[in-house]
C-alpha positions as CSV (number, residue, x, y, z in Angstrom):
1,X,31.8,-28.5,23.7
2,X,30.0,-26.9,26.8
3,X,29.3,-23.5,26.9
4,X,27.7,-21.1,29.6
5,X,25.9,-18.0,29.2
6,X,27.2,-16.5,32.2
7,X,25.1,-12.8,31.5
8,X,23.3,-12.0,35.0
9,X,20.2,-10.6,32.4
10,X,18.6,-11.7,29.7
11,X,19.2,-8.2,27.8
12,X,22.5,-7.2,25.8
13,X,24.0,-7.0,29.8
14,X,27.0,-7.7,30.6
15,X,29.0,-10.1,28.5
16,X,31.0,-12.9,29.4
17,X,30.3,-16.9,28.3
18,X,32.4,-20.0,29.3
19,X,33.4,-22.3,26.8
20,X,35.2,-25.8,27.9
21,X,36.6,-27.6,24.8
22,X,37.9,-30.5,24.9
23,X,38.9,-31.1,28.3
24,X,40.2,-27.2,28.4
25,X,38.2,-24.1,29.8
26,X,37.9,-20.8,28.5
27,X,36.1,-17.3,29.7
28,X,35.3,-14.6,26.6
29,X,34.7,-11.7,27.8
30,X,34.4,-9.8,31.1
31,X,32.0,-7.1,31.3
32,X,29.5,-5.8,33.4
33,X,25.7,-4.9,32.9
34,X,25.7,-1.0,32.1
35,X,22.0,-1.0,33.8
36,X,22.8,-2.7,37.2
37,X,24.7,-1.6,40.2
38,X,27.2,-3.2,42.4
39,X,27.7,-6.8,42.4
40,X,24.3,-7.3,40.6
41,X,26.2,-5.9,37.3
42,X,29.0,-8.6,37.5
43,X,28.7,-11.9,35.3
44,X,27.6,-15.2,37.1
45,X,31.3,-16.2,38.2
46,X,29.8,-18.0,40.8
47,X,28.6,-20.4,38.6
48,X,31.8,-21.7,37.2
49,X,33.7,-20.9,40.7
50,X,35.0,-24.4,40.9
51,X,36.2,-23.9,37.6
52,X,40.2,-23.9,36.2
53,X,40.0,-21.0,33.8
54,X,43.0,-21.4,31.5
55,X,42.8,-18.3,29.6
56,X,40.3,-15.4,29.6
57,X,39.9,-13.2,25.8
58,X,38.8,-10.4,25.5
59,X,36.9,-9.4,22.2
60,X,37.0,-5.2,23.2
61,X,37.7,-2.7,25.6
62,X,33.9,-1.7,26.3
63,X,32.9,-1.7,29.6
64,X,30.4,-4.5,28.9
65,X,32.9,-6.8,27.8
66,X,35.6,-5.9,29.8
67,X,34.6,-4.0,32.8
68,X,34.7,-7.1,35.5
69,X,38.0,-8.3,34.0
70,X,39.8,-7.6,37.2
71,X,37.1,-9.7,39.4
72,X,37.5,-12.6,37.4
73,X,41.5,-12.6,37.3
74,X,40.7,-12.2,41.5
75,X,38.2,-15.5,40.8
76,X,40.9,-17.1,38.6
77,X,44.3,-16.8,39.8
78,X,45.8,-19.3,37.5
79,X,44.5,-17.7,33.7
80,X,46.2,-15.3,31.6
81,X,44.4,-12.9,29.2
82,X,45.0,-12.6,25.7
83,X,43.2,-9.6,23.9
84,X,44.6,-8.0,20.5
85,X,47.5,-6.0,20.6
86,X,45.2,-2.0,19.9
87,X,42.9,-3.5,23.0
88,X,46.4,-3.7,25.0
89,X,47.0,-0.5,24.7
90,X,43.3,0.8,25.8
91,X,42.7,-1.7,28.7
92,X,44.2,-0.5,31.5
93,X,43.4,2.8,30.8
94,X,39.5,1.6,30.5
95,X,39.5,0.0,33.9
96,X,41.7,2.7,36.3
97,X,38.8,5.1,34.5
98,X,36.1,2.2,36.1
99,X,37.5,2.8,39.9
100,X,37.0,6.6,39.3
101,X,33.4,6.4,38.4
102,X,32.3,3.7,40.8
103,X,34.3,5.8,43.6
104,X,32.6,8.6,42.6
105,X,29.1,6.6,42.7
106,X,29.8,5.5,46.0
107,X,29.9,9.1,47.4
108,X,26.8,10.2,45.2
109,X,24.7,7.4,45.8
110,X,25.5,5.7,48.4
111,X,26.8,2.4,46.5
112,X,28.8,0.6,49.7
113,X,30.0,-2.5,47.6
114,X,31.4,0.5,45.2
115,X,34.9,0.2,43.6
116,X,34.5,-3.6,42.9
117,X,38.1,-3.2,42.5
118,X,41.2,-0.9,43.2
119,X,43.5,1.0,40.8
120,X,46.3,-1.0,42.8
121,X,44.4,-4.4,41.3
122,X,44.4,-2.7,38.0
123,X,48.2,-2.0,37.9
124,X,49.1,-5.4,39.1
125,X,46.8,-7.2,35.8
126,X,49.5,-5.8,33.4
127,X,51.7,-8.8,33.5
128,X,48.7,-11.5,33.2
129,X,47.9,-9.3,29.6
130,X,49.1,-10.4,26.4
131,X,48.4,-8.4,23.2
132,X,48.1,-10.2,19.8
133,X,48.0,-8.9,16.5
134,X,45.0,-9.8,14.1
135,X,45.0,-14.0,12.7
136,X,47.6,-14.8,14.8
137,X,46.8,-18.7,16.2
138,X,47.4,-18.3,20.0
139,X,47.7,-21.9,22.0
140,X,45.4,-20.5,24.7
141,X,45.7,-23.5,26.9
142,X,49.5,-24.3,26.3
143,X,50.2,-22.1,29.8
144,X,49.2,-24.4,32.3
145,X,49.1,-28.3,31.1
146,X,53.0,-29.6,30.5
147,X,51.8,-33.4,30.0
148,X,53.5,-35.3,26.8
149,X,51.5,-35.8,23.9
150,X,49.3,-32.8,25.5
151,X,48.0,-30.3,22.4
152,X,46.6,-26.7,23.3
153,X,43.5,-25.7,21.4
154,X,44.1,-22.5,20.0
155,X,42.0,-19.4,19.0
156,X,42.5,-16.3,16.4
157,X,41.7,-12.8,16.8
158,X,39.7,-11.2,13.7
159,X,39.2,-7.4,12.9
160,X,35.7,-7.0,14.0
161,X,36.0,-3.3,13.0
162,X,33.2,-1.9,15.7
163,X,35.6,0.3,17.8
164,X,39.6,0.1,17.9
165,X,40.9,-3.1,19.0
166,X,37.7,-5.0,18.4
167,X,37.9,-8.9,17.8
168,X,35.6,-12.1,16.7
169,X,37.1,-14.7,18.0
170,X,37.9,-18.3,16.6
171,X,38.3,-20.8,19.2
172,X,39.8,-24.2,17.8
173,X,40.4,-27.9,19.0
174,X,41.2,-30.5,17.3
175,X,37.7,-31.1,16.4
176,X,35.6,-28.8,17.2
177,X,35.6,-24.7,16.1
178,X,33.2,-22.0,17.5
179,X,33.4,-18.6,16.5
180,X,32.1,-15.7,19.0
181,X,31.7,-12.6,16.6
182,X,31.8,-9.7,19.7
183,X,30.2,-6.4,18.6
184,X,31.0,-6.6,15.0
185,X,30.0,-3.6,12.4
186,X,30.6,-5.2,8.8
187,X,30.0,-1.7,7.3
188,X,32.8,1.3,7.0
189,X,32.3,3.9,9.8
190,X,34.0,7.3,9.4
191,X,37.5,6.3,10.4
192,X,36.8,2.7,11.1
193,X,37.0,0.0,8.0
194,X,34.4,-2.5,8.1
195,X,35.0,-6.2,9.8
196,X,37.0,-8.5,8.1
197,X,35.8,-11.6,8.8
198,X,36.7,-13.0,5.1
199,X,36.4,-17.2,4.5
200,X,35.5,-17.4,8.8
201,X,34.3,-21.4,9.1
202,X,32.8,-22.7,12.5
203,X,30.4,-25.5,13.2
204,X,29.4,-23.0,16.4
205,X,28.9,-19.6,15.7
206,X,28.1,-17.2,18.7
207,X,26.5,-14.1,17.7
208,X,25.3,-10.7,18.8
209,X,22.3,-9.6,17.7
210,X,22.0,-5.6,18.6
211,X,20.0,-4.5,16.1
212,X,17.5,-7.4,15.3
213,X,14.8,-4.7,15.7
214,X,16.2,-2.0,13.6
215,X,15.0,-2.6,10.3
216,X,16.7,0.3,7.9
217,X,14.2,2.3,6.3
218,X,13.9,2.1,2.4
219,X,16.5,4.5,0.6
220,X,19.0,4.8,3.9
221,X,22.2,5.0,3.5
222,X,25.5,6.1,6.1
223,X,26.3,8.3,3.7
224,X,23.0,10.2,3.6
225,X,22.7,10.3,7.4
226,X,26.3,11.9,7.3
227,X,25.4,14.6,5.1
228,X,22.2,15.0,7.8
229,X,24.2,15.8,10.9
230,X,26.6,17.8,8.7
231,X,23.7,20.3,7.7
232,X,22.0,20.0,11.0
233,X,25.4,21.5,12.9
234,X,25.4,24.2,10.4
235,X,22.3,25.0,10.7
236,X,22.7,25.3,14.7
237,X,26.0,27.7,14.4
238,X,24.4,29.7,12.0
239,X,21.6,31.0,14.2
240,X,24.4,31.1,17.1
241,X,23.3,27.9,18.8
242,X,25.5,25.2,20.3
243,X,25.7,21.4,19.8
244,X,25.9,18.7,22.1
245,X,26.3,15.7,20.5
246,X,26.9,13.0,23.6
247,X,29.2,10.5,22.8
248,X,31.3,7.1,24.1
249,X,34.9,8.2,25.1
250,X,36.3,5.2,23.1
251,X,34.3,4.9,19.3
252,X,32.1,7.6,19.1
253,X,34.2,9.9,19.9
254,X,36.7,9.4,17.6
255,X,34.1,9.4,14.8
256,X,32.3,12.3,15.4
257,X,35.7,14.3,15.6
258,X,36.9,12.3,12.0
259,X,33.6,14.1,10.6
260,X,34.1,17.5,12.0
261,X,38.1,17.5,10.8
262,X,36.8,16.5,7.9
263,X,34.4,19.0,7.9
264,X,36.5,21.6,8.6
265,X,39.5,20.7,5.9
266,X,37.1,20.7,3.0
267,X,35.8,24.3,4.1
268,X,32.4,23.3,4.8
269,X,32.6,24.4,9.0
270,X,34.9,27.2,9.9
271,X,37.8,26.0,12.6
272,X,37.0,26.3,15.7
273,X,37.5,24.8,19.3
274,X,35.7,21.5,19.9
275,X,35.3,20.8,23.3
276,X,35.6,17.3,24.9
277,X,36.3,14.9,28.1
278,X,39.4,13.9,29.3
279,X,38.6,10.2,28.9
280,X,38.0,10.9,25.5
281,X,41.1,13.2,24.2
282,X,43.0,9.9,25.9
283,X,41.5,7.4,23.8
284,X,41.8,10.0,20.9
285,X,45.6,10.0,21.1
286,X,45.9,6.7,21.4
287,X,43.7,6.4,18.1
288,X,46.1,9.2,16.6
289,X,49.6,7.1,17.8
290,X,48.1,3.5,16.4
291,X,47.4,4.2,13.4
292,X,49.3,2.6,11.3
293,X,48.1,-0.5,13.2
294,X,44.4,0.2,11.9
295,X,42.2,-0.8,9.5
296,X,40.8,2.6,8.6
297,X,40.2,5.0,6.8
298,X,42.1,8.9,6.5
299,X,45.4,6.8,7.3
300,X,47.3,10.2,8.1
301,X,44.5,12.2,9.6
302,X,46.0,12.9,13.0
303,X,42.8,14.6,15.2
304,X,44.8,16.1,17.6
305,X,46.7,18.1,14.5
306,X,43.5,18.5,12.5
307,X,41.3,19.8,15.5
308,X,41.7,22.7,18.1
309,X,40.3,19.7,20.9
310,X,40.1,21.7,24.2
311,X,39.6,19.4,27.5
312,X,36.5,20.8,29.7
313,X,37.7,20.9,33.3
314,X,35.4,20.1,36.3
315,X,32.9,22.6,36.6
316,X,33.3,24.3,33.8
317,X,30.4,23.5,31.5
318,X,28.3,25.0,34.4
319,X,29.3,28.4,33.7
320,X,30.3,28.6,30.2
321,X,28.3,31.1,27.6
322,X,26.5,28.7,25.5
323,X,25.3,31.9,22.5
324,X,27.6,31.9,19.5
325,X,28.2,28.7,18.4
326,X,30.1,25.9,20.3
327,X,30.5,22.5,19.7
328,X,30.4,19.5,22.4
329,X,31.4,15.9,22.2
330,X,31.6,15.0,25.5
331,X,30.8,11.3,27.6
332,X,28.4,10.2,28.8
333,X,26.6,8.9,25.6
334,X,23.5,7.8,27.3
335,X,24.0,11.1,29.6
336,X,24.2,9.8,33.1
337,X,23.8,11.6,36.0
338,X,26.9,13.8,36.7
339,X,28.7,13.3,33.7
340,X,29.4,16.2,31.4
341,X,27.2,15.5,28.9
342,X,24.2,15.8,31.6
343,X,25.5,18.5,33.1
344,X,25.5,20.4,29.5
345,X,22.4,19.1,28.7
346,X,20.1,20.6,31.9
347,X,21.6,23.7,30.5
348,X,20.5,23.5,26.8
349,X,17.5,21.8,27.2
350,X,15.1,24.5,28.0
351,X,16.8,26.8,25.3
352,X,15.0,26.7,21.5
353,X,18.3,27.9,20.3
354,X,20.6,25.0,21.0
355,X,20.6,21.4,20.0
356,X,21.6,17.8,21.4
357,X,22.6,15.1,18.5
358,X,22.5,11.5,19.4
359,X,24.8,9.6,17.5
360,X,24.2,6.2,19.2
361,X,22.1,3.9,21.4
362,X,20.5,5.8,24.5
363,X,18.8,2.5,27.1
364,X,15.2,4.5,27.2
365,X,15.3,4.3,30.9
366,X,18.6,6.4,31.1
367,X,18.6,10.6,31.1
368,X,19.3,10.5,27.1
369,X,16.8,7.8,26.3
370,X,14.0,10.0,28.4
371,X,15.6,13.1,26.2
372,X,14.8,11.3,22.8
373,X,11.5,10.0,23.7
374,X,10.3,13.9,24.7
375,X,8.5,16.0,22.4
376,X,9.1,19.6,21.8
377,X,7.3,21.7,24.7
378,X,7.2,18.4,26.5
379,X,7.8,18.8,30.5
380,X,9.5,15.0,31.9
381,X,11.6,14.1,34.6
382,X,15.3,13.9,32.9
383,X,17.0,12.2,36.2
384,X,16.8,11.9,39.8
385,X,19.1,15.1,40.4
386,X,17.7,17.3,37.4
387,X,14.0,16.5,38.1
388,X,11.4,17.8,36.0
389,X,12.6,19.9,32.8
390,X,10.4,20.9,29.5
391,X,12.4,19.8,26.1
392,X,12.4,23.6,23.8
393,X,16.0,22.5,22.3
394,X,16.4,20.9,19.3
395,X,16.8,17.0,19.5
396,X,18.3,14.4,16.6
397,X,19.1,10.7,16.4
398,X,21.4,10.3,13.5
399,X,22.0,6.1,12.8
400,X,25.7,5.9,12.6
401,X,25.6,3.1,14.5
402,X,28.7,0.5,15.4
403,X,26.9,-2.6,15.3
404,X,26.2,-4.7,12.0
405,X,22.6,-4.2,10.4
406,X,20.4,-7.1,10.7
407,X,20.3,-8.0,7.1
408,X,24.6,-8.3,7.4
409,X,24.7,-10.5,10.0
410,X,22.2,-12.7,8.8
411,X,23.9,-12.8,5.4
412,X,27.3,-14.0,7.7
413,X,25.3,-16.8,9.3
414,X,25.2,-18.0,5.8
415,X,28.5,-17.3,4.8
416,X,29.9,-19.4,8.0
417,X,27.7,-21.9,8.1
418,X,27.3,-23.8,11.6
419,X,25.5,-26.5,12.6
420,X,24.7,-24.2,15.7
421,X,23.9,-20.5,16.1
422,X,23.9,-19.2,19.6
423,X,22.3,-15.9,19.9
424,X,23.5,-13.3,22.3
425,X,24.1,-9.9,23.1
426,X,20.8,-8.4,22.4
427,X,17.0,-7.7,23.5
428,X,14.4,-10.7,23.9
429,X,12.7,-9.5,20.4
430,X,15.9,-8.9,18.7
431,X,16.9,-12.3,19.3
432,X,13.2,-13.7,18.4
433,X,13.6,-11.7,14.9
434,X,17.2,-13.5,14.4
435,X,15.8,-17.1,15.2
436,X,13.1,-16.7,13.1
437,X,15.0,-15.7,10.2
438,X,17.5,-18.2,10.6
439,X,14.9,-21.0,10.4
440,X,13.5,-19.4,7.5
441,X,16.6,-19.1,5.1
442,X,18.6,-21.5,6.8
443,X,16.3,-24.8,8.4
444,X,19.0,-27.0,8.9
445,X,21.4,-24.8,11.2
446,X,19.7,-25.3,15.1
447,X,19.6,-21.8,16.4
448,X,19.7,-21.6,20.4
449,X,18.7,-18.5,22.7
450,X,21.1,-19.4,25.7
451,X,19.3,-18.1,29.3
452,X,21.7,-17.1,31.6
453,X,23.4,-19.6,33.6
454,X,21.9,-22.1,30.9
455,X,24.5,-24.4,30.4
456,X,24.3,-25.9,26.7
457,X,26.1,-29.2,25.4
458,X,26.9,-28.6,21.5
């Protein structure tokens, strides 16, 4: 088995590897680097240009795992693209929304190589998708090779339970097995279930390793930090404040506005209009019309019924009042320049009586990660179009993260037990911390940090 870490970074970056197994060749994952611009942000696909890619699977529709997947079909002609059936329904409407925001960064900053591909390319991908439902053996490389006596390796989609539509994926030959586990959360989120990656079995297991430096503190618990954000909310209305709470369109989104409906039908926040993105009430109805496909949890809770959810048009959070209590859950969730979220946020931040609630990972070189690092009275330069501002607003981080805790995902290596774990998907110490575990509780499995465009031999 050969396998290529084909990440232009060596940081969690922009996903994709390239597995050939047994005389068959497939890419996982297509994403691009959320921290790089233009072609830097792409995957190595020059690496493997000479390449016949028989298939391409997708794990989810985040745009570091899927956000190049119209380059690669251009690199590709010949491969199809399997992703599960819930990521079918999301993927197209993930990448048109890609050619509107690198459009849009073209004209703002001057981007020239900006859209790396057209809404035209977008609309023509639709017959090269195929959607899958979960364990399901798919003969990946059955498409292309018509010899007699020829057998297709085939893989299996698992729920991965970190967003909707998310899949570990078992890739098997006739001798060998490897098993990529994407962003996997092994715990119950507020609507999500937890992965179920029951009896998996691989001699390679490919893992992320997000939060290898995020040691839980003693006594934590979701549950707690649930009951945190719910107080700290009411504690903002009361004194007339609003809440910005910045959030992914697809995920966090759809969790935050679970907690409020929730919220709200027990009696604990009045009703009231919740604003949000367009992107996001999109990927909110789609969460509402699949989900009796889902692992989750509040089976019938329908958002869109439960929730006044009022779309902000363009412009508008520039002049609404901000005194009497509103409540934001708006993209960007790192709050780049010119998103909403930023936009709202220059507004609140000098203002003692309104708050900004971080539900999720902000890179500390991005406007939100500059915004969490700031102490109150603090004066720091939030982006290159806000310039300097001074923090008087009330800031949280609340850990209801999507990713599985350390201590899980070292308990699955166990559980699966390879002879090889590849680490990926995460910073140089998170990895470190994963290795060096692994060799403590587990000295016979060979653990292996891939660098990018490291080709390995397993």
């Amino acid at each position: 088995m050969k396998i290529l870490n084909l990440n232009p970074a060596t940081d969690i970056g922009a996903s994709s590897w390239f597995v050939e197994m047994e005389g068959h060749r497939l890419l996982m994952d297509a994403g691009t680097h959320p921290r790089l611009e233009g072609r830097d942000a792409l995957p190595r696909y020059d690496l493997i240009k000479k390449e016949e890619v028989d298939a391409i699977a997708i794990s989810h529709c985040h745009h570091d795992h899927v956000g190049s997947l119209p380059v690669a079909l251009r690199q590709f002609p010949q491969a199809h693209v399997l992703m599960t059936e819930l990521s079918y329904f999301l993927v197209e409407r993930v990448l048109h929304n890609s050619v509107n925001v690198m459009k849009r960064q073209r004209e703002e900053l001057g981007i020239q190589e900006y859209p790396l591909y057209s809404h035209d390319e977008v609309d023509e991908l639709a017959p090269r998708i195929q959607g899958f439902k979960y364990n399901r053996d798919v003969e990946w490389a059955s498409f292309h090779k018509t010899r007699a006596g020829f057998i297709s390796p085939t893989l299996e989609f698992y729920d991965a339970g970190h967003t909707l539509g998310s899949a570990g994926i078992m890739v098997r030959g006739r001798k060998e097995t490897l098993f990529y586990t994407g962003d996997v959360c092994f715990h119950d989120q507020t609507i999500l279930r937890g992965a179920r990656f029951e009896d998996v079995k691989a001699e390679v297991l490919l893992m992320e390793t997000t939060r290898g430096q995020r040691q839980l503190p003693p006594g934590f618990s979701r549950e707690k930090e649930i009951e945190r954000l719910s107080a700290a909310i009411l504690r903002v209305l009361h004194r007339r404040g609003s809440v910005l709470i910045p959030s992914f369109a697809l995920g966090r989104t759809q969790e935050i506005l679970t907690l409020l409906a929730i919220m709200m039908r027990e009696g604990k926040l009045k009703p009231q209009p919740v604003y949000i993105g367009g992107l996001g009430r999109v990927f909110t109805e789609i969460y509402d019309l699949e989900s009796h496909r889902t692992h989750r949890q509040y089976p019938n809770l329908q958002m869109h019924d439960a929730l006044n959810l009022t779309v902000l048009e363009k412009g508008q959070v520039d002049k609404m009042k901000l005194t009497g209590g509103r409540l934001f859950v708006v993209t960007a969730g790192m709050m780049s320049e010119h998103t909403a979220s930023h936009n709202l946020a220059l507004r609140m931040i000098g203002d003692k009586d309104q708050a900004i609630f971080f539900v999720g990972y902000a890179d500390p070189e991005t406007p939100g990660g500059r915004l969490k690092a700031a102490k109150p009275g603090e004066t720091f330069i939030l982006s290159p179009s806000a310039g300097e501002v001074t923090r008087r607003c009330e800031v949280e981080d609340f850990d209801l993260t999507a990713h599985a805790n350390r201590d899980d995902l070292l308990d699955f290596v166990g559980e699966v037990d390879p002879r090889v774990v590849l680490l990926s998907h995460g910073e140089d110490g998170s990895r470190d911390w994963f290795a060096e575990q692994i060799h403590a509780r587990y000295p016979k499995i060979k653990v292996l940090a891939p660098k990018p465009g490291e080709v390995l031999e397993v």
